[in-house]
SEVEX-897709 format. One line per field, with one value per residue (C-alpha): residue in three letters; x, y, z; residue number from 0. Coordinates in Angstrom, 3 decimals. Each point is the difference from the previous one (the first is absolute). Example, Ala and Ser with C-alpha at 12.3 -4.5 7.8 and 13.67 -1.06 7.14 Angstrom:
BEGIN
residu <- (ala|ser)
X <- (12.300|1.370)
Y <- (-4.500|3.440)
Z <- (7.800|-0.660)
num <- (0|1)
REM end
This chain:
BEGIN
residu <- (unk|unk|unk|unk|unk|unk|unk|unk|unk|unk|unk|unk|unk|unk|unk|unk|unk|unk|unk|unk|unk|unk|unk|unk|unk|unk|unk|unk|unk|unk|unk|unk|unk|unk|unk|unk|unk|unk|unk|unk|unk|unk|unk|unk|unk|unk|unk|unk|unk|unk|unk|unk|unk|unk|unk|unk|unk|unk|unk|unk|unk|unk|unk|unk|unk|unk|unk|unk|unk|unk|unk|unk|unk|unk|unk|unk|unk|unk|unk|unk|unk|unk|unk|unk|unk|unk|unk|unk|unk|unk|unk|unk|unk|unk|unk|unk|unk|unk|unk|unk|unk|unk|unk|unk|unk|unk|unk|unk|unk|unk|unk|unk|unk|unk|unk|unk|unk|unk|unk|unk|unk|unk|unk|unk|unk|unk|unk|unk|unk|unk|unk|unk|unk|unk|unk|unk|unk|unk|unk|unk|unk|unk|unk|unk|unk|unk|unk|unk|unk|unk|unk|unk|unk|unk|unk|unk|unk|unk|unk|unk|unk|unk|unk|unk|unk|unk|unk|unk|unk|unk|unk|unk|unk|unk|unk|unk|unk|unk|unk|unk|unk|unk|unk|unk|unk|unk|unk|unk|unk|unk|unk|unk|unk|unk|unk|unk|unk|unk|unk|unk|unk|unk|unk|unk|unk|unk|unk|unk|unk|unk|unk|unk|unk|unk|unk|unk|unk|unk|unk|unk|unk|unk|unk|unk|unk|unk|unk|unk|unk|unk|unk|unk|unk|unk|unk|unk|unk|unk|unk|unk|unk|unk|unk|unk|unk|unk|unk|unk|unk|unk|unk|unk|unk|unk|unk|unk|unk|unk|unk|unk|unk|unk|unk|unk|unk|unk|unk|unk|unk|unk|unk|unk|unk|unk|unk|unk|unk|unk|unk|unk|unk|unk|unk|unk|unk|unk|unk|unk|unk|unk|unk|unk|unk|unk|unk|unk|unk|unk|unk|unk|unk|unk|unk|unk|unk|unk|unk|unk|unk|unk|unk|unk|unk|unk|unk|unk|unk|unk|unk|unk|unk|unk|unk|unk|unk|unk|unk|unk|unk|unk|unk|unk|unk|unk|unk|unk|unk|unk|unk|unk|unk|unk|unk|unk|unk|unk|unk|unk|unk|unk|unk|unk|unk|unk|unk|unk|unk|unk|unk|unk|unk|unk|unk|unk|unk|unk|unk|unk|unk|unk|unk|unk|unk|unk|unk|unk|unk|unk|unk|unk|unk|unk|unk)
X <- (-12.712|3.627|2.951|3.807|3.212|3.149|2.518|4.142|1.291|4.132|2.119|3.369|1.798|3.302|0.911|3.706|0.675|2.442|1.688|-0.382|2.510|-0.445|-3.676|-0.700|-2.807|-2.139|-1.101|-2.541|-1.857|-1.031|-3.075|-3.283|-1.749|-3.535|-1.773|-3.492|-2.875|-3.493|-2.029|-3.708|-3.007|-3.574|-3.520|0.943|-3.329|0.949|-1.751|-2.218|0.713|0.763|4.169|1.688|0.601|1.841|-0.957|-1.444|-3.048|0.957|3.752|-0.690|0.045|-1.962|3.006|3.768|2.248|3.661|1.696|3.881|2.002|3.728|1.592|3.630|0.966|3.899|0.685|2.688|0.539|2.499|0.395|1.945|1.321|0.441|0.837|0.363|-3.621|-1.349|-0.838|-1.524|-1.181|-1.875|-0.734|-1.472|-1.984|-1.043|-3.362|-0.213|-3.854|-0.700|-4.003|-1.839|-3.203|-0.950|-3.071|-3.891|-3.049|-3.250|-2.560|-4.106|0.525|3.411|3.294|2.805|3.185|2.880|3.178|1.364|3.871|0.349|3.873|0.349|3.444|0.073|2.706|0.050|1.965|0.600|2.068|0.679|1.769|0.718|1.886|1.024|-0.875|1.540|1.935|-3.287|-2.635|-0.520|-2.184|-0.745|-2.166|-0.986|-1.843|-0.604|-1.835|-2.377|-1.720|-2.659|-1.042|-3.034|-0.101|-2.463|-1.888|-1.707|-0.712|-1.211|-0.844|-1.644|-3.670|0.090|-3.455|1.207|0.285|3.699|1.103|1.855|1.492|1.914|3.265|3.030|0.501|3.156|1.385|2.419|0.370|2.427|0.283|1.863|1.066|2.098|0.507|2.198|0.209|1.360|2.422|-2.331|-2.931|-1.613|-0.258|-2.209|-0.564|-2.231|-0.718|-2.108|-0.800|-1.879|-1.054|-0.857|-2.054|-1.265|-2.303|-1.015|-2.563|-2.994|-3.251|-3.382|-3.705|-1.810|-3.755|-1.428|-2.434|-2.169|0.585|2.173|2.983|3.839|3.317|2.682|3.696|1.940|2.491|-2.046|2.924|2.696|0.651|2.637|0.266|1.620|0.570|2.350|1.291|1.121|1.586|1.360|0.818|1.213|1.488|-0.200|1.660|3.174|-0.035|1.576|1.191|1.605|-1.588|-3.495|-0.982|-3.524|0.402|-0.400|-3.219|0.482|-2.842|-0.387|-2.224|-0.036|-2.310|-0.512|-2.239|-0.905|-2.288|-0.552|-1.974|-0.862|1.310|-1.846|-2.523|-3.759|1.049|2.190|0.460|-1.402|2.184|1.945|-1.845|1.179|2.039|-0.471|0.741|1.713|1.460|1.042|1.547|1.519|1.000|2.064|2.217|0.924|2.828|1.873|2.907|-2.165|-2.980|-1.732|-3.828|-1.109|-3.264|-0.808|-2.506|-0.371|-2.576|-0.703|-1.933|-3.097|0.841|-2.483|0.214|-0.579|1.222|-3.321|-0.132|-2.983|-1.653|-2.998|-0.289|-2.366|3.552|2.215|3.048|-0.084|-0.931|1.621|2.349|-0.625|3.012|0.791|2.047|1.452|2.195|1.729|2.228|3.099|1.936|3.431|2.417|2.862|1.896|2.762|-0.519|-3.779|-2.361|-3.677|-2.127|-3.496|-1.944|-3.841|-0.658|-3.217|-0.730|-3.086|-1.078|-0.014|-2.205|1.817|0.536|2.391|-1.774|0.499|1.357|-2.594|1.498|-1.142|-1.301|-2.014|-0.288|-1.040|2.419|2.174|-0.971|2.727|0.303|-1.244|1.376|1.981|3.149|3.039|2.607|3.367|2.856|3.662|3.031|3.468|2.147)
Y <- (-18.075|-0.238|1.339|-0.811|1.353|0.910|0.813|0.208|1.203|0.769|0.934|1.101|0.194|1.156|-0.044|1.296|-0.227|3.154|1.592|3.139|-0.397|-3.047|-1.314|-1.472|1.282|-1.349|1.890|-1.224|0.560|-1.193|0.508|-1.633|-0.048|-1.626|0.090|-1.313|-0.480|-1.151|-0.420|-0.210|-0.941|-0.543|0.135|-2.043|-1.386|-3.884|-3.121|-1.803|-4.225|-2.007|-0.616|2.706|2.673|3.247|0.669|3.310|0.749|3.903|0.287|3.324|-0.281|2.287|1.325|-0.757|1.741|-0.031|1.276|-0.002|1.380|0.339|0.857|0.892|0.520|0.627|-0.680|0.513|-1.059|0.735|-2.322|2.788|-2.052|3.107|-2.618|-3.875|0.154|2.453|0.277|2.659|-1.001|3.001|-0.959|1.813|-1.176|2.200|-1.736|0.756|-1.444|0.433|-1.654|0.178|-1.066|0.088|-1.967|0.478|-0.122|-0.472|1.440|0.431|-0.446|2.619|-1.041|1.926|0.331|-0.781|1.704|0.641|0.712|0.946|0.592|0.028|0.666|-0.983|0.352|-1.752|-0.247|-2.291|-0.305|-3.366|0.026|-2.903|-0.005|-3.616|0.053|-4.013|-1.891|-1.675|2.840|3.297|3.135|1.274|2.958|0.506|3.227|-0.233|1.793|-1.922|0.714|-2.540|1.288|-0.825|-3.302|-1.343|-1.668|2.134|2.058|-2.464|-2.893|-3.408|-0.083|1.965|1.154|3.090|3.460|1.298|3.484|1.095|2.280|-2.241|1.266|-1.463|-0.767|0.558|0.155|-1.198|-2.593|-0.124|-3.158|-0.222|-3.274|-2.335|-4.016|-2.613|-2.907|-1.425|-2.866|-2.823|0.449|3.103|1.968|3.352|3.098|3.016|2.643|3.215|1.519|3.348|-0.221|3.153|-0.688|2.807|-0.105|-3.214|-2.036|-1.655|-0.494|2.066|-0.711|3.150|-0.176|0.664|2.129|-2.853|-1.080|-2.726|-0.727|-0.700|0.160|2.584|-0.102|2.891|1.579|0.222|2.407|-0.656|-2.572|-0.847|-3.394|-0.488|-3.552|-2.324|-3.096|-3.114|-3.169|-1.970|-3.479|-2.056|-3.409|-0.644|-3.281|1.245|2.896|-3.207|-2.377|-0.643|-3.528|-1.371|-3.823|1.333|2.077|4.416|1.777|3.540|3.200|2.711|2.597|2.677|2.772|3.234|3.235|2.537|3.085|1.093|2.653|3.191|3.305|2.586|0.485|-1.354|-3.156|1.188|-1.901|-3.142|-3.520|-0.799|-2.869|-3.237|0.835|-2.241|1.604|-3.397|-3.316|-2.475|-3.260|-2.228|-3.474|-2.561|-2.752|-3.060|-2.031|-3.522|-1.375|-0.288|0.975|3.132|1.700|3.771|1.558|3.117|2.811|2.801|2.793|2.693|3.102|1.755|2.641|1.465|0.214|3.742|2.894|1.363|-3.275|-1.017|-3.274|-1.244|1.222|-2.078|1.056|-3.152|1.725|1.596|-0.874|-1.198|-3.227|-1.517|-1.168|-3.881|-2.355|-3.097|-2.766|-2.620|-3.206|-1.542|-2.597|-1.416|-3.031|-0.980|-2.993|-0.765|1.093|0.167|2.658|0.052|3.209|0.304|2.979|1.162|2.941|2.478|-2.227|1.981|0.237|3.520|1.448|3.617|1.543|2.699|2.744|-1.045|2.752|1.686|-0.803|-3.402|-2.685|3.088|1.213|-1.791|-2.045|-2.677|-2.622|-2.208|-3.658|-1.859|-2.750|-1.621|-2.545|-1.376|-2.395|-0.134|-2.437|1.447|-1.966|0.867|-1.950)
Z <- (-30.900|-0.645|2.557|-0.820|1.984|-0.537|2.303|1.021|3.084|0.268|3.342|-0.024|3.633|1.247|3.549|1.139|3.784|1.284|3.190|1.771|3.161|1.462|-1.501|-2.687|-2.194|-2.803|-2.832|-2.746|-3.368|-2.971|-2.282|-0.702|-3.345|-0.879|-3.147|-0.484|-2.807|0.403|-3.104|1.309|-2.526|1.117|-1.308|-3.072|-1.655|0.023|-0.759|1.909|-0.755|2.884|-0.412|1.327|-2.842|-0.013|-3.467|-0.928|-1.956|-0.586|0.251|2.069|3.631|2.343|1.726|-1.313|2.541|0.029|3.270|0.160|3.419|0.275|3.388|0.595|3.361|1.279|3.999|2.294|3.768|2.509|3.351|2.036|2.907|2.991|2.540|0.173|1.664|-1.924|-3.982|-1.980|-3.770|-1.736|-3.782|-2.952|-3.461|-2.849|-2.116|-3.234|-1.080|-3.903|-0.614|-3.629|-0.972|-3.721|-1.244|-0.535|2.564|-0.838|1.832|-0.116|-3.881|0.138|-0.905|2.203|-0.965|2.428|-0.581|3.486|1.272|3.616|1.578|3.747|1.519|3.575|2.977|2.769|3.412|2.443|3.444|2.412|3.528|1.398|4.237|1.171|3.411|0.353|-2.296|-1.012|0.860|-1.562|-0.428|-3.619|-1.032|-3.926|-2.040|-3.641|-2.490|-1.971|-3.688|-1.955|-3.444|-1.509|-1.731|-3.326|2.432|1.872|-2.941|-2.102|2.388|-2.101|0.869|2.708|1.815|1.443|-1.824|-0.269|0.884|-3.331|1.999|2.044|1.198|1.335|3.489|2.362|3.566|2.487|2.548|3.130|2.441|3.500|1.117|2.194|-1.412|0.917|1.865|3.802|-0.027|-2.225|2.085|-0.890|-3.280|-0.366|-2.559|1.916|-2.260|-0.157|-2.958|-2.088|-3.598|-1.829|-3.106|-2.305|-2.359|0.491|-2.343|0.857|-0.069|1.519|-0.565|-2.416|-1.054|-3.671|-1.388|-0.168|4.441|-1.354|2.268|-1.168|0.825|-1.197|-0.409|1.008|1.890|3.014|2.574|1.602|2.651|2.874|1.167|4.230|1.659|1.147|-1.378|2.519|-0.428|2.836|-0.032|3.348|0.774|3.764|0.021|-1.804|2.729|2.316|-1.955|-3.463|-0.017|1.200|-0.060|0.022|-2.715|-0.445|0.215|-1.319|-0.708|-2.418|-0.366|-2.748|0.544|-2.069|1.001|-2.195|-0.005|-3.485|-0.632|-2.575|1.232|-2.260|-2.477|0.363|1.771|2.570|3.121|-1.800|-0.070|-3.442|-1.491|-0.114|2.981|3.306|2.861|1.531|-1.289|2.259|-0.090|2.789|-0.122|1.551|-1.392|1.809|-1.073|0.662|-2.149|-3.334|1.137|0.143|0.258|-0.476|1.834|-1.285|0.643|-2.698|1.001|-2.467|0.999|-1.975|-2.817|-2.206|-3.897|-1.268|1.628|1.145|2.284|-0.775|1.681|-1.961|-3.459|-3.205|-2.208|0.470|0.069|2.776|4.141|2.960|0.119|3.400|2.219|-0.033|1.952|-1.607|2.152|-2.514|1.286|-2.044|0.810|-1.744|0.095|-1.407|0.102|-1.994|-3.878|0.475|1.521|0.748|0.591|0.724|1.460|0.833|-0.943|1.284|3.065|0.891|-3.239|0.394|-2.685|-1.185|-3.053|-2.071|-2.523|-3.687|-2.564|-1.905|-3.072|-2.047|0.706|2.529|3.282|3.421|2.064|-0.201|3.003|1.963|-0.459|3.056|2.235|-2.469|0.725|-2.081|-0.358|-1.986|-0.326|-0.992|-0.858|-0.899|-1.840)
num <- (0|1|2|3|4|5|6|7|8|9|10|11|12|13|14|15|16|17|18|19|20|21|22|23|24|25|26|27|28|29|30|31|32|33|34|35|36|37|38|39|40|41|42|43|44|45|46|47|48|49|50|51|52|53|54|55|56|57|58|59|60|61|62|63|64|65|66|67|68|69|70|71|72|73|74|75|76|77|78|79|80|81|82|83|84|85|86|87|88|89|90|91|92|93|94|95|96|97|98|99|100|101|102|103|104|105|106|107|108|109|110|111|112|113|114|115|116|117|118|119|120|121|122|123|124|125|126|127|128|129|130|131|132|133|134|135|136|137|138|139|140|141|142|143|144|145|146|147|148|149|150|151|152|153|154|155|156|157|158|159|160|161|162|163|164|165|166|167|168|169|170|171|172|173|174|175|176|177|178|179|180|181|182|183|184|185|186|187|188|189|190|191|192|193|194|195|196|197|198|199|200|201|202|203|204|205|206|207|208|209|210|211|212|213|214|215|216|217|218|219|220|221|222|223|224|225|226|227|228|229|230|231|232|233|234|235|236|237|238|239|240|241|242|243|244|245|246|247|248|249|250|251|252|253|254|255|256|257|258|259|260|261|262|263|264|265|266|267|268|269|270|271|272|273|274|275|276|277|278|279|280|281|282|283|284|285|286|287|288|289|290|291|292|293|294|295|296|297|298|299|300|301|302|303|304|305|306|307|308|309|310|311|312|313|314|315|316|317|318|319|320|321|322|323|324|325|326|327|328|329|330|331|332|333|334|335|336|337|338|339|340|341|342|343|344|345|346|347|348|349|350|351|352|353|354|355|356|357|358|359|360|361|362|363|364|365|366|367|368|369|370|371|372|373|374|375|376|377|378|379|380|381|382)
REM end
């Protein structure tokens, strides 16, 4: 088996700032243009000594793919600034997505023929407001259209155990955030956000049966989805609330939290959660400091999610189940002193014994388990 890549990526930008009255305005644009090639071989008949060998018995491979995209997309954005508080940037970008695939497949002792072009031209619109509600606080509010075409590889995944949908179509949608983020002289610094995500056409996996009672999993465009929650981050410094300067050192706390309720809204699997979608993530900590000393506690907590969009808990197909929740607290410390710095940290504490679902492409399916208590140590120096 035998992948190589080529790829080049160009940006041109131009940005012009202008007046209307007594505001200045900022207008910009430019173009982005990416061309890539993949040249994939596999099933090659090869030797079998015991030095690694790429050498080929039959000069035929199996499969002997070649995929090429090219993508040109022009953009402009204005920042139309109404007030001195208040800012209005809408923006616009035109895709243009060009994909071939030309090669040969063979298949249950058939050879197929690949000699595919596909052109997608896509539009897409955007819009940001922005209110400063304090010279160092302000509210913001975004909506903008989203598009993800279909890539090679979830067509033609490597070694993958699930059966693909060659139907597969691209997926689209939207998302739009509310928020207000700043900080409170050098004491307190927060982003509080709501947001919807609209998601159509979405791909993933559900659990079919064969003729034979044999379970397996099945990539598809399973419906459309809409992600709600909120997204938190708040970090606090009491001792600089009352003083510049401490002889016993600053203590501060952060906690970033996220909540999200993801879930199908039609089709056969409506009402169920998106997989691979917790419906909380946590993490607080606190960091104590004094001159060139400092040491981080922190708690991350990650809620359940299941793994196909049926939701199923126990299944014998290793792809698919529930991924329990799991709580990890980890210590680091640092300190510096003059050119030379020491860190050390202990990680996993409990030894909390969790675990995150493995793809279902090679090396197989099952799940990937965390490391447990563990602990290092590193010396820096700067010269």
């Amino acid at each position: 088996e035998a992948e190589t890549f080529l790829s080049t990526t160009n940006e041109l930008r131009v940005t012009a700032n202008y007046r209307i009255g007594k505001t200045q305005n900022t207008i910009s644009g430019g173009v982005r243009f990416f061309y890539g090639k993949m040249h994939r071989q596999e099933g090659g008949l090869g030797t079998t000594g015991s030095d690694f060998d790429l050498t080929l018995l039959d000069p035929r491979y199996e499969n002997d793919l070649i995929y090429t995209t090219t993508n040109v997309a022009p953009y402009v954005e204005n920042i139309f600034r109404v007030t001195n508080r208040l800012s209005i940037t809408p923006g616009f970008r035109f895709d243009f997505v060009n994909s071939t695939a030309n090669g040969y497949v063979t298949d249950d002792n058939y050879t197929i023929i690949s000699d595919k072009l596909k052109n997608r031209y896509i539009p897409l619109a955007g819009i940001g407001l922005q209110y400063k509600t304090t010279a160092t606080t302000s509210l913001y509010g975004n909506w903008s259209q989203a598009y993800r075409p279909i890539d090679y590889s979830a067509l033609t995944p490597i070694g993958s155990t699930s059966v693909i949908d060659p139907k597969l179509k691209d997926a689209n949608g939207f998302n739009a955030d509310l928020g207000i983020r700043g900080t409170v002289r050098n004491f307190l610094s927060f982003d509080i956000s709501g947001f919807y995500l609209q998601y159509n056409n979405r791909i993933g996996l559900i659990e079919k049966t064969d003729a034979n009672g044999n379970t397996y999993t099945y990539q598809t465009n399973v419906a459309n989805s809409r992600h709600v929650g909120a997204e938190t981050y708040v970090e606090i410094n009491p001792v600089k609330a009352f003083t510049t300067v401490s002889k016993y050192g600053t203590i501060s706390f952060f906690n970033s939290f996220s909540s999200v309720d993801a879930r199908y809204i039609n089709g056969p699997y409506k009402n169920n959660f998106v997989e691979n979608a917790p419906r909380f993530i946590e993490r607080f900590g606190t960091t104590y400091a004094i001159e060139g000393f400092s040491v981080t506690f922190l708690v991350s907590h990650t809620s359940q999610c299941f793994s196909d969009a049926e939701n199923t808990v126990k299944s014998d197909d290793a792809v698919v189940g529930l991924v329990p929740s799991y709580t990890v607290l980890d210590l680091s410390a640092t300190y510096k002193f003059k050119r030379i710095n020491v860190k050390a940290g202990l990680n996993n504490l409990t030894n909390e014994k969790y675990f995150t679902k493995r793809t279902d492409e090679y090396p197989g399916p099952g799940i990937i388990p965390a490391l447990g208590r563990s602990f290092y140590v590193g010396v820096g120096a700067r010269f």
